[in-house]
Structure formats: C-alpha cells, structure tokens
C-alpha positions, 0 to 999 in steps of 0.5 A, spaced: 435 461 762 428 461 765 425 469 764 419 471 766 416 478 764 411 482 767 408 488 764 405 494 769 406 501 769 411 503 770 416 507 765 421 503 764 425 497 764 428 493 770 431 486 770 431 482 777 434 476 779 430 471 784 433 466 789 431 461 785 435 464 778 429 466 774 430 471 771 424 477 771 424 482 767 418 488 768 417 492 763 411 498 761 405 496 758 405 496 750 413 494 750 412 488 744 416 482 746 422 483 741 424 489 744 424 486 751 427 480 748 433 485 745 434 489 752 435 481 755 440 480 750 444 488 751 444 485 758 446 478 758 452 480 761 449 483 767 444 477 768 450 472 767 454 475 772 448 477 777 446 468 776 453 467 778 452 471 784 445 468 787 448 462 785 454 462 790 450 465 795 444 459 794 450 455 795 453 458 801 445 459 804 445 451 804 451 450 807 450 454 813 446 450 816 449 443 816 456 447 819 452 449 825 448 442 826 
C-alpha cells in the first residue's frame, strides 16, 4: 500500500483515497509519524474497503470507453 502524508493545519486527521490507489493521510503539524501509522492501522478496515471501491470503478472507468468505440 503506498501512503503519503502530509502535515498542514488543520486540527485532525483525514485519510483519502486517489484514482490512482495511494493512500494520503493529512494530518496536523507535530503529529509524530508512530501516531499517523497507528490511525492507519485502526482504519485498515476502511482503507481495504474504499481500495476496493476506487479499484472497481478504475475498472469500470477504463471499460467504458472500448464499449462506445
């Protein structure tokens, strides 16, 4: 799983997943990366799920024009 973090400020944490299946984590500044990497684990189950989502419709995305060709 490829995750990016970036730190800025805002006053909590968000997770995102892009098209491309990275996973972006924004946290605030002066997080330490132990606590971002133990949010990333307590969500495993979301970001496993939402993968899953962007994956099928990445599929579905890339079907759609071959269907109209």
């Amino acid at each position: 799983m490829n995750i990016q973090v970036i730190y800025s400020g805002r006053k909590s944490m968000a997770i995102q997943i892009k098209p491309d299946l990275t996973v972006v984590v924004r946290v605030p500044y002066g997080v330490p990366r132990q606590t971002v990497m133990e949010f990333v684990n307590r969500e495993k189950a979301w970001i496993d799920e939402n993968v899953r989502k962007m994956e099928c419709a990445n599929r579905e995305r890339e079907l759609i024009p071959r269907l109209t060709e």
